[in-house]
Structure formats: structure tokens, C-alpha cells
TORMI-424002 format. One line per 8 residues: number of its first residue (from 1); for each residue x, y negated, z negated of C-alpha. Coordinates in steps of 0.25 Angstrom, whole numbers, plus 5000, padded with zeros to 4 digits. Example, Ala and Ser with C-alpha at 12.3 -4.5 7.8 and 13.67 -1.06 7.14 Angstrom:
1 = 5049 5018 4969; 5055 5004 4971
END
This chain:
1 = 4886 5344 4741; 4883 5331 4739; 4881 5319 4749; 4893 5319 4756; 4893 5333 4760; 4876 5330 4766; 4880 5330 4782; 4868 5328 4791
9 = 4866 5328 4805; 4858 5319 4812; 4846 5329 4813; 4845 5335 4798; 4835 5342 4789; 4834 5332 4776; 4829 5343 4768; 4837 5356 4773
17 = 4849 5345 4769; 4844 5343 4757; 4841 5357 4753; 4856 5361 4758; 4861 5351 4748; 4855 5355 4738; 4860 5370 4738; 4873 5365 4736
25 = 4874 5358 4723; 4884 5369 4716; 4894 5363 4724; 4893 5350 4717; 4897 5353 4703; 4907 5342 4694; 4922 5347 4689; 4934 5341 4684
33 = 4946 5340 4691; 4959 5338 4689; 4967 5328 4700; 4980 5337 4703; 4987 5327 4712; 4983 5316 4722; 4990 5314 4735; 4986 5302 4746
41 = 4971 5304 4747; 4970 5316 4739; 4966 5320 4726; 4967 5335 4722; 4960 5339 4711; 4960 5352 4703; 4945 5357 4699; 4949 5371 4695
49 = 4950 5378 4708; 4960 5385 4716; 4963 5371 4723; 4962 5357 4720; 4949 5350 4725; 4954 5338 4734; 4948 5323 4734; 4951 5312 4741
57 = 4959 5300 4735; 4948 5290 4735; 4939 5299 4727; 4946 5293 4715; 4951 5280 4721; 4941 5266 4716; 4946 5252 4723; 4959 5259 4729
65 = 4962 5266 4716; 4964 5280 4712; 4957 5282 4700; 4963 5296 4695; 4977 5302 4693; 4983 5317 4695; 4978 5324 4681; 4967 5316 4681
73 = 4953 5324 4678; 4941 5319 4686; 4928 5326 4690; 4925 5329 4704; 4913 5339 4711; 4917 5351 4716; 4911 5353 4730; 4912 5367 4735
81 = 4926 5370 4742; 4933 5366 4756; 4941 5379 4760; 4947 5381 4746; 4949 5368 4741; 4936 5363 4732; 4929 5352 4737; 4929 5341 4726
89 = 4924 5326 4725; 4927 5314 4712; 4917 5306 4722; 4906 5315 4719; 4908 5316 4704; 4905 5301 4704; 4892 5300 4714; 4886 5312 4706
97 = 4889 5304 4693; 4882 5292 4701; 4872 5302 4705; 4869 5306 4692; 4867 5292 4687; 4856 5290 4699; 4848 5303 4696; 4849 5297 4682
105 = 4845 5285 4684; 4832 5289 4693; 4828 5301 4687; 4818 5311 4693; 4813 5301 4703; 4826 5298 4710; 4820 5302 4725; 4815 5287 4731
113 = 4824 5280 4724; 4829 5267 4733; 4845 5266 4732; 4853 5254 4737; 4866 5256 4743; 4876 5256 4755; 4880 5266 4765; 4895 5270 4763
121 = 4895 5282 4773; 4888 5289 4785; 4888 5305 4782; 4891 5311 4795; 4880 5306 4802; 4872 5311 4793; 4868 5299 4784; 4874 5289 4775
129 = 4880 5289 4762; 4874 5277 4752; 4881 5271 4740; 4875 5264 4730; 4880 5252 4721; 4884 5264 4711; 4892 5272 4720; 4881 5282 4721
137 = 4880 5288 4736; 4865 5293 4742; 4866 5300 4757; 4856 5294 4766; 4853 5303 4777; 4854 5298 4792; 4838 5300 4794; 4835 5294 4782
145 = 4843 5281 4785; 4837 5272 4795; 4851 5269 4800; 4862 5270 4810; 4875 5275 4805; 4882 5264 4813; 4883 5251 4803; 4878 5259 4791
153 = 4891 5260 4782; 4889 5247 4772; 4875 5246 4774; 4867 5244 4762; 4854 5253 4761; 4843 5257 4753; 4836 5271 4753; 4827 5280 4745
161 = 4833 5292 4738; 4827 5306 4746; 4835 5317 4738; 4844 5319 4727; 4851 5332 4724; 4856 5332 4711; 4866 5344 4712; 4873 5337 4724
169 = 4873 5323 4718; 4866 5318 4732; 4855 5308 4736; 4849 5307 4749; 4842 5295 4752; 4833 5289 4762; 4833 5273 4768; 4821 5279 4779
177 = 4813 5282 4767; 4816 5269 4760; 4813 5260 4774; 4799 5270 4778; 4794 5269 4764; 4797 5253 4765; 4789 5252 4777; 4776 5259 4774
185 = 4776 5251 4760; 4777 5239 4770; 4767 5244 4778; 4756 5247 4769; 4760 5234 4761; 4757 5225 4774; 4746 5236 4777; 4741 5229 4764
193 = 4743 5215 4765; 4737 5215 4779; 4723 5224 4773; 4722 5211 4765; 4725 5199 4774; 4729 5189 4763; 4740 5181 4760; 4751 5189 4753
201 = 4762 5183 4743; 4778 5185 4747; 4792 5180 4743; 4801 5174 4752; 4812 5184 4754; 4821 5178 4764; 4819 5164 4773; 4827 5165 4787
209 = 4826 5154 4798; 4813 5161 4804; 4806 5165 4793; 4803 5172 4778; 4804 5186 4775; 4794 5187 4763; 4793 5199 4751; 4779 5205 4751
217 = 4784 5214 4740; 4795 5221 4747; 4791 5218 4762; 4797 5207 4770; 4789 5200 4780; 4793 5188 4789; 4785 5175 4790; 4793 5167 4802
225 = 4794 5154 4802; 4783 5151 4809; 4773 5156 4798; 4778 5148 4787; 4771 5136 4790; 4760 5131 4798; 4771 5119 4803; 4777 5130 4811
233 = 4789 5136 4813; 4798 5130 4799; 4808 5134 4790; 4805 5144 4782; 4817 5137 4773; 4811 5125 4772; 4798 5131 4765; 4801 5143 4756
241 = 4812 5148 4749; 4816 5164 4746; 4808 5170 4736; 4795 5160 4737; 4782 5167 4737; 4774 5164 4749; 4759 5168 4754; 4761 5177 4768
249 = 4752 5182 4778; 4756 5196 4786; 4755 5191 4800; 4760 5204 4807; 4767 5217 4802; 4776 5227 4812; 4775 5239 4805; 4785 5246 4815
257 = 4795 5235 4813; 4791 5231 4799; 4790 5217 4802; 4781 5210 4794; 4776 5194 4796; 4771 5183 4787; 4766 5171 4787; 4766 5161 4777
265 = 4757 5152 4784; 4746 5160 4786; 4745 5163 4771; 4742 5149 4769; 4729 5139 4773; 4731 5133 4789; 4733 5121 4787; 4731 5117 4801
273 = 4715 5122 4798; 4714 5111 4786; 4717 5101 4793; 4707 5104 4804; 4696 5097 4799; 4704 5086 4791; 4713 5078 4802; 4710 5074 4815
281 = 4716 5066 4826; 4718 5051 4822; 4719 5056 4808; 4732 5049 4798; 4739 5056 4791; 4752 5055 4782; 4762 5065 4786; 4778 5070 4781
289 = 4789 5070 4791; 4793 5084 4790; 4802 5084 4802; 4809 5080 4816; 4810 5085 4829; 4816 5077 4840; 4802 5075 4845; 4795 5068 4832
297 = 4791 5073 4818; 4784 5083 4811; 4774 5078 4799; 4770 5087 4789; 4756 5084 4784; 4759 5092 4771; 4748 5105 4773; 4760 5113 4783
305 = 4754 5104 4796; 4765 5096 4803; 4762 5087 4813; 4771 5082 4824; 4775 5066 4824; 4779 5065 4840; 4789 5055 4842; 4781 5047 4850
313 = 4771 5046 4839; 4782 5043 4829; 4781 5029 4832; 4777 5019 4844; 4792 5013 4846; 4795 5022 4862; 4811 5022 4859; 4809 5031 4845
321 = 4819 5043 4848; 4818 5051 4833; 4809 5052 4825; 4821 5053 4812; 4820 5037 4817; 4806 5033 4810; 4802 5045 4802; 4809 5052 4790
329 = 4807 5068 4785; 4798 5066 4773; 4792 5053 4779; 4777 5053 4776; 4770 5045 4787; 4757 5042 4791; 4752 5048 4806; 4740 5049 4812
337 = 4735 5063 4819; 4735 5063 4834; 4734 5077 4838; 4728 5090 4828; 4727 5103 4834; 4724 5112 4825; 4724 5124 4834; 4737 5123 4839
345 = 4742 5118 4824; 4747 5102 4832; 4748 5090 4825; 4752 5078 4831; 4753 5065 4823; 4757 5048 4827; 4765 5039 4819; 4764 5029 4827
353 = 4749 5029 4829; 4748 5023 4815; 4757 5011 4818; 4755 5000 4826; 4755 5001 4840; 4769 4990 4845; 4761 4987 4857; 4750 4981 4847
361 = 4760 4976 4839; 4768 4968 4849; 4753 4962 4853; 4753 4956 4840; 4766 4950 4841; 4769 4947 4855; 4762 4940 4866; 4765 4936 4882
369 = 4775 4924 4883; 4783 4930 4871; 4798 4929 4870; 4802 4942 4861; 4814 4950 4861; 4818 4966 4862; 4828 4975 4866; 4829 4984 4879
377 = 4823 4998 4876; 4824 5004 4890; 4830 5000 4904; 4824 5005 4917; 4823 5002 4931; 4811 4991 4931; 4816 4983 4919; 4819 4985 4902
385 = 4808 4988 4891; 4811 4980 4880; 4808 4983 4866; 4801 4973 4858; 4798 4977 4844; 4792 4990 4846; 4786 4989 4862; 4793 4990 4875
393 = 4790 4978 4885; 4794 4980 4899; 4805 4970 4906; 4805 4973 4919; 4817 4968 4928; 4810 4957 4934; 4808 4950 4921; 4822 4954 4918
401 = 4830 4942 4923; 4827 4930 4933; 4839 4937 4941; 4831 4943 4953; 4834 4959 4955; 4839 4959 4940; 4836 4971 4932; 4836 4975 4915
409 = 4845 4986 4920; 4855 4975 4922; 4851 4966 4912; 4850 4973 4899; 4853 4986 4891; 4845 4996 4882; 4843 4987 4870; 4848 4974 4874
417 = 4839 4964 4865; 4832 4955 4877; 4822 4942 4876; 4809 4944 4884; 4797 4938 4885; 4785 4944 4885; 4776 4942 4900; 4765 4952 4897
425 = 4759 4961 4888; 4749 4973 4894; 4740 4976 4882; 4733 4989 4888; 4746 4995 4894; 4755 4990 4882; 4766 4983 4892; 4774 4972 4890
433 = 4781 4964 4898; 4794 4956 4897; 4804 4946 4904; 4817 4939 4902; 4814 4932 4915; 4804 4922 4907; 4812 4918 4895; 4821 4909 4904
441 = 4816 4901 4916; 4816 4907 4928; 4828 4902 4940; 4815 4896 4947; 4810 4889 4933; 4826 4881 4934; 4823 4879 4949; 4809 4873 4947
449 = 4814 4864 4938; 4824 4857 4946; 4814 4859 4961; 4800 4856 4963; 4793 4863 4974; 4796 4853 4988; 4810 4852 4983; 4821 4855 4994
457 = 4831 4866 4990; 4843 4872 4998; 4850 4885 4996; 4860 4898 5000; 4848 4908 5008; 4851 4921 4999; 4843 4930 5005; 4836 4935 5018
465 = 4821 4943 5017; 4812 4945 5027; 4801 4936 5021; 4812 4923 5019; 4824 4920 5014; 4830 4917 4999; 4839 4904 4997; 4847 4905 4982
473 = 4842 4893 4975; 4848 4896 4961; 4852 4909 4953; 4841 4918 4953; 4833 4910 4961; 4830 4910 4976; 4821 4902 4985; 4813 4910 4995
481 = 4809 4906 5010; 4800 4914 5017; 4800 4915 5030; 4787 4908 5032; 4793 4896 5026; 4805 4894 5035; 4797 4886 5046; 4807 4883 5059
489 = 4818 4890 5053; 4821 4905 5056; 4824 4912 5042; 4831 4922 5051; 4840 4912 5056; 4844 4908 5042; 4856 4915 5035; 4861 4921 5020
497 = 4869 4910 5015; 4862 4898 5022; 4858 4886 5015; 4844 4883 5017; 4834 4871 5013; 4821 4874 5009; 4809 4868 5002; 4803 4873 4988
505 = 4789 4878 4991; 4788 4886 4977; 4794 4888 4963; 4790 4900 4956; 4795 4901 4942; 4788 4913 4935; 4796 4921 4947; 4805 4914 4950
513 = 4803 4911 4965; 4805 4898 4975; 4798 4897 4987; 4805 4889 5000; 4802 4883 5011; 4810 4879 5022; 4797 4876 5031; 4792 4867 5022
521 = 4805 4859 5020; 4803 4858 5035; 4790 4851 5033; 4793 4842 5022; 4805 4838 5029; 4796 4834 5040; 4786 4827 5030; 4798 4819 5027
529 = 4801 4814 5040; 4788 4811 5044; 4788 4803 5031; 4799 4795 5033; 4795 4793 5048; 4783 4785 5040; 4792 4777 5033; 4801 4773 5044
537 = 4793 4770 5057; 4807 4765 5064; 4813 4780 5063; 4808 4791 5075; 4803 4804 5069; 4814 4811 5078; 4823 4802 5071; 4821 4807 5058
545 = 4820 4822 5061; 4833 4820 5068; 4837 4818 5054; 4832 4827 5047; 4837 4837 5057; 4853 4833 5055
END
């Protein structure tokens, strides 16, 4: 019998099994034959007894080929008998021939000898049959497998020889064996390492996207990305390379799931503790760009420390968006430290605390009364911040235009270039403020030139308010007459449209105001005519009020 004709249920007794097997080794004895005919898939071939032995076809067929003829002699095992007809088999002649070779080749010592090789059958739920690179085939009991039948056929395994019975050409072997052994050599190997708490040496074996497995003399462990490198989380790539040697700490070990973790990082001196005592906050120091983040940069200090260059420490200029803008990977700069926290393994650093502040900057080159350009950085509801050189200055809608109720939503665009002049500059909350407005004279500043205050104007009444009315004098510029300053004449009784007469009592330049009077023109008139009654004694005072009246 040999390892086809082993058929196992699930509950067997490994030794009574191999004990039966081994009482039958008469039956497996080598004859020749002679092939008597061969018909579709069958072979009949005469060994001497009262009928053929029969074999199938594709004993003696290689790549699809039969490899004998009818008269052909060829050795096959005799195998005891079914009903008359001896039992016979060429396949077995060659695996005994392979299994001749193995015994050989191993000697005395063949039991726990590890054999490689893939499953090409299940035996009646019983086990597996195995076959080596050579053709040899080993039957691996079901118990003995630490498998599943299902998704078995074509797997590649390795197992340790249990028995080999030399009269029936049979190995047994055992991939449990194999794996239990495995695990208590990785058991008392990281029993070992952990006695002696110290840093132990491996070789890279695989590098995935989370991690390294690393070789501590045939066991794996894991170091995840996070245990590579004080920096944090990295990749493992962009550090080691497969078959590097690396220190390693065991941090944990599952001994149910065999799951062993490693740390690189911990194997090696904290950087974060050397630096304790050596940098403090306010401290400069020269830095690599190492990488970006939408956010700012990370700076490597060159002992496995990075610290975090926030964007708004990149530089002092509001509108910088990326970082990619000013700073380039591999860029060594200098920084000064603003935040250490060893605990907690934070490093923050500024850029821009080592240059000059712009506000400062534009003190040394700008004062009030200045004329300078810039372009429109942002547009709200109050007015426009203009960007000159590398400070906003405020122009708010008033200062926009001398066109009343004009606005910089109207007037200008996200980086239209605009002329301002500077009106004032607040040193201690860093404001500056600008305006259009006074660049050109203002429609008040044309109208003063041309009247003097006392001169008599007339004009169109634009407008009516409860504390006087507005009379259009030029574009952009309205006089106003309260209502105190009407005299005898009702404002109520005066319409939109109307033309009125009225003295000017006030010119205002800087905001662009003129006062009126209409009571006064009253009173001025009658100055005149009590002058002129002076210079002509012969004319009545009603006279002349008659005239002034038509």
C-alpha cells in the first residue's frame, strides 16, 4: 500500500494507521511487464498472471504524449488484486525510484527533514497529497495540516517528515509540526531578547506603506511607521532599503497571534532629550526644508527633530497663500525658535521674526503728506486696503472720491494700481490711512477760488432735510442753509427745483462744505439800503425798499 491507497477519516489514530501500513509491504514488490494492447484510456499489460494487470493511459503519457508502444517492456508494482485482475501501477515504479533517491539522500536521519512542495490532491477527506520540484509525493494528514480543504489544491507548503515506510515507498509529513516548533523557537527567541532588554540587530526583509518587517534570525517583526523615526509617522521608503541592518527594540509581543513589534526609534538616543538643555525659546537656528503641507513647512534640524514653519510665520506679507511660493525642499534657512515642548515632542519656529518688520520698514521710508502708489488688495463694504510695498493702508470710502456717497466697490477692482496719499500713520496700532480725495483739490477748493465769503450765489434747491435745505452750486458740491439761517422766509414754503439767493457765510475746503445764508443776505441788503439812503438825502427810505422789493 502505499500513499494513495492511506484513506483517513476525520477522527483517525495516527499510529494504528501507520502500523496497518506497514503490514502490508509484500504487496508492493516491482515486476516487469509486457504492454499487450492499449485501447482509449487503457493500458493492459501482462505480468505473468492469469490476466492482464490494467493502467490507465496517462500513466505513460508526459506533455500529452504516450510514452510506450504494444511489446514494449516496462516496470510496474504489483499491488495485490481487484476481483482476478492484479492491481498494477508504472506511477509507482517512478515515485519509489524518487523515493529511493530521497532515503538516499538523507540517510538515517530522514524523520524532521522540511520538504518544500505544492498540494496536487485531497485524499478522501483524509489529507493531502504533496509533490515536490522532483516529482516525489509525501501525504500530509488532515490533522497535521493546519488547513482547510477548500483553496488547498495549488497551494505551496512546507512540512516536516513524521514517518517513512520503506517497504511501501511512503512519506508522512507534518506542516503542524513544522509551524508549533516555529512558534516556541519564536517564543523563547523573544523570551531572550526581552530577559536582556538591549537593542538587537535585524535586516530589513520587506518595506510596505505602513511599515518594515525585519529578520531577527528567522523571526519577523513589524516596526510601523510610526516607530521609525522621532519626526513621526514617514515612510519607511524613504529611509531604509530591503536587506539593511537596523537596531530594534521589541515593544510588544502576542504570543497567541505571534505578532511581534519593533521599534527602530527607540533603539537609538531621543533626540528630543538632547536638545532639552541646548535650545530655548528665542533661540536661531539654521534649518532644511524637508516638506509642505498646505498649512506651512516642515524643517528638519538634522538630529531626526522637525519643526513646523506655519504659514503665517513664513513671512510678514498677509496675502502669502503656499508656502512652495518663497521656500524650496532642501532650502537651508535661518529661523528662530518660538515654541519647544519637549514633552509633547512640538517645535514651532518664524521665518519671518528674523526679517524686518514692513511696518518698520515703511517708517523709514514713508511719512504723512506722502504721495505713493499701490495696488488693491482687498474690497470691502467701508472702503479698499491698498498694498504699498509690503503693508496694507486702509482707504475708506470717504477718502475714495469727492463724489458724496461714492464707494471703492464702485470705483476700483482687486489689483487695480491706485495714487494715494498718505493722511496718517498709527505707530502703536500699525494703521495707515490713505485718500484720493487730497491728491486733487476738492469741488469747494475750485469754488473758493472763484467766491469769497459775503459773495451772493444763486442755485436749483436739490434737496430738502429737516435741519435746511441744499441748493446745487456745482458738481459735487452743495451749499447748505439751515433752517435758522432763513430769516422771514419759511424753508417749508420753498420747493425742489426752486431757484434760491443766498449769501456765503462759510467755505470749507478740507470737507468740502458751503455754508449759506439767506437771513443774512436779508441783512446786508438792508445795510445797503440804509447806505445808500446816506448818500442820497433826496430819496425816501420806502422809496428804496420799494425797489428792492420789485
Amino acid at each position: 500500500m502505499g500513499i494513495d491507497d492511506i484513506e483517513l477519516g476525520e477522527d483517525f489514530d495516527f499510529a494504528q494507521m501507520l502500523e496497518e501500513s506497514f503490514e502490508n509491504a509484500e504487496n508492493n514488490s516491482v515486476v516487469d511487464g509486457v504492454i499487450v494492447e492499449i485501447t482509449g484510456d487503457s493500458v493492459l499489460v501482462d505480468v505473468g498472471q492469469k490476466i492482464e494487470g490494467r493502467l490507465n493511459i496517462s500513466e505513460i503519457t508526459i506533455g500529452g504524449e504516450v510514452q510506450f508502444k504494444a511489446g514494449d517492456t516496462i516496470p510496474v508494482m504489483l499491488m495485490g488484486t481487484k476481483g482476478e485482475r492484479p492491481s498494477i501501477s508504472y506511477k509507482k515504479v517512478l515515485q519509489k525510484e524518487k523515493f529511493d533517491a530521497f532515503v538516499k539522500e538523507h540517510g538515517e536521519n530522514i524523520e524532521d527533514v522540511v520538504i518544500e512542495g505544492k498540494i496536487v490532491s485531497v485524499k478522501n477527506r483524509g489529507g493531502f497529497i504533496i509533490e515536490d520540484e522532483t516529482g516525489l509525493e509525501y501525504f500530509m494528514p488532515m490533522a497535521q495540516s493546519y488547513l482547510k480543504t477548500q483553496g488547498a489544491i495549488g497551494k505551496k507548503v512546507k512540512a516536516k517528515v513524521l514517518k517513512v515506510n520503506n517497504a511501501q515507498n511512503s512519506i508522512i509529513v507534518s506542516r503542524k509540526k513544522l509551524i508549533e516548533e516555529a512558534k516556541l523557537e519564536k517564543d523563547s527567541r523573544v523570551t531572550e531578547i526581552l530577559e536582556k532588554n538591549e537593542p538587537v540587530t535585524g535586516t530589513v526583509k520587506k518595506i510596505t506603506s505602513y511599515g518594515m518587517f525585519i529578520d531577527l534570525g528567522g523571526i519577523d517583526g513589524l516596526v510601523n511607521y510610526n516607530e521609525i523615526s522621532y519626526k513621526g509617522p514617514v515612510n519607511p521608503a524613504n529611509y531604509y532599503n530591503e536587506g539593511d541592518e537596523v537596531p530594534v527594540v521589541v515593544l510588544s509581543y502576542d504570543k497567541a497571534k505571534q505578532h511581534l513589534s519593533l521599534s527602530i526609534k527607540a533603539a537609538l538616543p531621543n533626540p528630543w532629550e538632547e536638545i532639552k538643555d541646548e535650545l530655548e525659546v528665542g533661540d536661531t537656528i539654521t534649518v532644511t526644508v524637508s516638506n509642505f503641507e498646505s498649512y506651512g513647512a516642515f524643517v528638519d534640524l538634522g538630529n531626526d527633530i522637525e519643526g513646523l514653519l506655519h504659514i503665517s510665520e513664513i513671512s510678514w506679507n498677509k496675502n502669502l497663500k503656499n508656502p512652495k511660493d518663497v521656500l524650496t525642499l532642501g532650502e537651508e534657512v535661518n529661523v528662530e525658535v518660538i515654541e519647544l515642548d519637549v514633552d509633547k515632542k512640538r517645535l514651532r519656529v518664524s521665518l519671518k521674526n528674523l526679517q524686518e518688520k514692513p511696518f518698520a520698514k515703511f517708517l523709514k521710508e514713508n511719512k504723512v503728506g506722502d504721495v505713493v502708489k499701490g495696488k488693491v488688495a482687498t474690497l470691502t463694504d467701508f472702503g479698499a486696503f491698498v498694498t504699498i510695498g509690503e503693508v496694507d493702508g486702509l482707504l475708506h470710502n470717504e477718502e475714495a472720491s469727492w463724489e458724496s456717497n461714492s464707494k471703492c466697490k464702485s470705483l476700483y477692482k482687486k489689483g487695480d494700481e491706485v495714487e494715494v496719499k498718505i493722511i496718517k500713520i498709527d505707530k502703536e496700532k500699525e494703521n495707515i490711512s490713505l485718500s484720493v480725495k487730497e491728491i486733487s483739490d476738492s469741488p469747494a477748493k475750485n469754488f473758493q477760488n472763484e467766491h469769497k465769503v459775503g459773495d451772493i450765489v444763486k442755485g436749483p434747491v436739490k434737496d430738502k432735510k429737516d435741519f435746511g435745505i441744499f441748493i446745487k452750486l456745482a458738481d459735487n458740491l452743495d451749499g447748505l442753509i439751515r433752517n435758522e439761517d432763513f430769516g422771514p422766509l419759511n424753508a417749508e414754503e420753498v420747493n425742489v427745483g426752486d431757484e434760491l439767493e443766498a449769501v456765503v457765510i462759510n467755505i470749507d475746503t478740507k470737507k468740502n462744505r458751503v455754508r449759506l445764508s439767506v437771513k443774512r443776505l436779508e441783512q446786508q441788503q438792508e445795510r445797503e439800503v440804509l447806505k445808500a439812503v446816506n448818500d442820497d438825502s433826496s430819496m425816501t427810505l420806502g422809496d428804496l425798499l420799494k425797489d428792492q422789493i420789485k
